[in-house]
N, C-alpha and C positions, 0 to 999 in steps of 0.2 A: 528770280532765282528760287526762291522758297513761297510756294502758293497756299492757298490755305488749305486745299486739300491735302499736301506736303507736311503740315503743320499739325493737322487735326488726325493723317496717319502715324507722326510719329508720336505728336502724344500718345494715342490708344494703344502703339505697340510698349511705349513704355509703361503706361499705366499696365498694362494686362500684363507685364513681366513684375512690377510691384507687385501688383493682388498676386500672382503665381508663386511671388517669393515668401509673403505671408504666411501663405496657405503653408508651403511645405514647410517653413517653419514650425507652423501651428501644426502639422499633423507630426511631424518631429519630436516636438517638446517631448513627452513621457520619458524616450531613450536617454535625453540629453541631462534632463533633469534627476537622472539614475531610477526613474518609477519604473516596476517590472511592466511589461507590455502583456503579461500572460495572469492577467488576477484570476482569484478564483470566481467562477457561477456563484460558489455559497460559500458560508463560513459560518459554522455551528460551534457554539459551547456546550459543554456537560450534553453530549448527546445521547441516547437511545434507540437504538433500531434494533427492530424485530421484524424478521421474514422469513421465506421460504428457502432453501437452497438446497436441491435435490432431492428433495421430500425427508427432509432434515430442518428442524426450526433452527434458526441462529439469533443469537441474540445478542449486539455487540454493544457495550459502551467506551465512551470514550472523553478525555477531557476537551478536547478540540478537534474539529473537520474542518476539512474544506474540497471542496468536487470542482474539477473545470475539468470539462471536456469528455467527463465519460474516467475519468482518473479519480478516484478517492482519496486524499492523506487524511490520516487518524494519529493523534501523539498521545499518550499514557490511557491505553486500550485493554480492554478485557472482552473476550470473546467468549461464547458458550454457545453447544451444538448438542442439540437433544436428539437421540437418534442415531440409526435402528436399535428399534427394543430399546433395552434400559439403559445403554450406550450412554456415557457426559463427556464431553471434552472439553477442556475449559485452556483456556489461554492467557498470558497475560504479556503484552509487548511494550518497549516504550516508544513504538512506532509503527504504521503499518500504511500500504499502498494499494490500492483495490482499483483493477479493472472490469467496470462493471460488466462490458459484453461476453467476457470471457467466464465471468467469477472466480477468477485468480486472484491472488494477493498475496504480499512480501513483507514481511513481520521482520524488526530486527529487534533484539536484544529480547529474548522471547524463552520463555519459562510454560510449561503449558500440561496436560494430565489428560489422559486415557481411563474412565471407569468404569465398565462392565462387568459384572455377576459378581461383585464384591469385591474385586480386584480392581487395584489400580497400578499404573504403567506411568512414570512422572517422565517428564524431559526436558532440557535446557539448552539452545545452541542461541549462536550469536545471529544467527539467520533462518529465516522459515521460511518457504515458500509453497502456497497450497493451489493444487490444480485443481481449477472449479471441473475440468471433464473428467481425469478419473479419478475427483477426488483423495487425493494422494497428499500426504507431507513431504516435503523434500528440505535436507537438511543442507546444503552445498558447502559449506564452510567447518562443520565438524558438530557433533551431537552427541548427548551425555543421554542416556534411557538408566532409569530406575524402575524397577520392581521387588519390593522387599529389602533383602540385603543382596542383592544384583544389581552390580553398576556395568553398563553397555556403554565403551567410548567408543568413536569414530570420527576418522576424517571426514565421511558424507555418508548419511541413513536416509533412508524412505519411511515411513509407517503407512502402509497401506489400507484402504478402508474395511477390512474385515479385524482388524485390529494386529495385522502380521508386520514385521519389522526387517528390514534389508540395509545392512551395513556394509561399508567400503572403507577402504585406504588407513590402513593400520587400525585393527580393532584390537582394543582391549576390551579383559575383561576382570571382572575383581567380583568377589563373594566374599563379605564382610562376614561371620560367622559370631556370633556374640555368645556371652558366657551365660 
């Protein structure tokens, strides 16, 4: 009835479905065990970078990084951009997202200053997003612009890279006038 050729196939079909059960066990576990399946490449403390970006030096620190994939996260961040001319823009987030290919990034809770020719331009929204091509701030969620005693509200502003300013969806405006 049962030969040993019979014997020795169905051992090895059964063994080769053990070892296949292992394995996918074993490449399972992370998910099962709740470990994220997406760690980061790197993960930096108190870091410093200084670079290029559009012939603008930038120079960002930050308490924590971490990169996977081409994605940057940055938490309690400060940013500074030297350029053109005597141009500073300084920034300060407690959070921010950088896609390296593109040089875009997504700042949130985000406090930040414009200063040129002696003049400065301060700003505060709950969201920042900077487009590495035209260079642009975009404000999507609402944005406060100071200069002097000029306060500039808005639903959603741009600041453009010559230092021009475009606001949307109910703007106010207020001039503090002091004694």
């Amino acid at each position: 009835m049962w030969s040993g050729r019979h014997i020795a196939l169905f051992l090895g079909l059964g063994g080769g479905l053990l070892i296949g059960g292992f394995l996918w066990r074993d490449l399972h576990l992370p998910q099962q065990a709740g470990v994220p399946s997406g760690l980061p490449d790197v993960r930096v403390e108190q870091f410093d970078l200084r670079r290029q970006v559009g012939g603008q030096d930038w120079t960002i620190r930050a308490s924590r990084a971490e990169r996977s994939e081409g994605v940057a996260q940055a938490a309690s961040m400060d940013l500074e951009i030297q350029g053109p001319g005597d141009r500073v823009t300084r920034v300060r987030a407690q959070k921010g997202l950088f896609e390296e290919a593109k040089e875009d990034m997504t700042l949130w809770q985000v406090e930040g200053s414009l200063r040129e020719k002696g003049k400065t331009l301060s700003w505060k929204a709950a969201e920042a997003r900077y487009d590495g091509k035209s260079r642009e701030w975009r404000f999507p969620g609402g944005v406060t612009f100071r200069r002097d005693s000029l306060f500039l509200v808005a639903g959603t502003g741009r600041l453009l890279p010559k230092g021009d300013i475009r606001l949307d969806d109910g703007v106010k405006a207020r001039w503090a006038v002091r004694p």
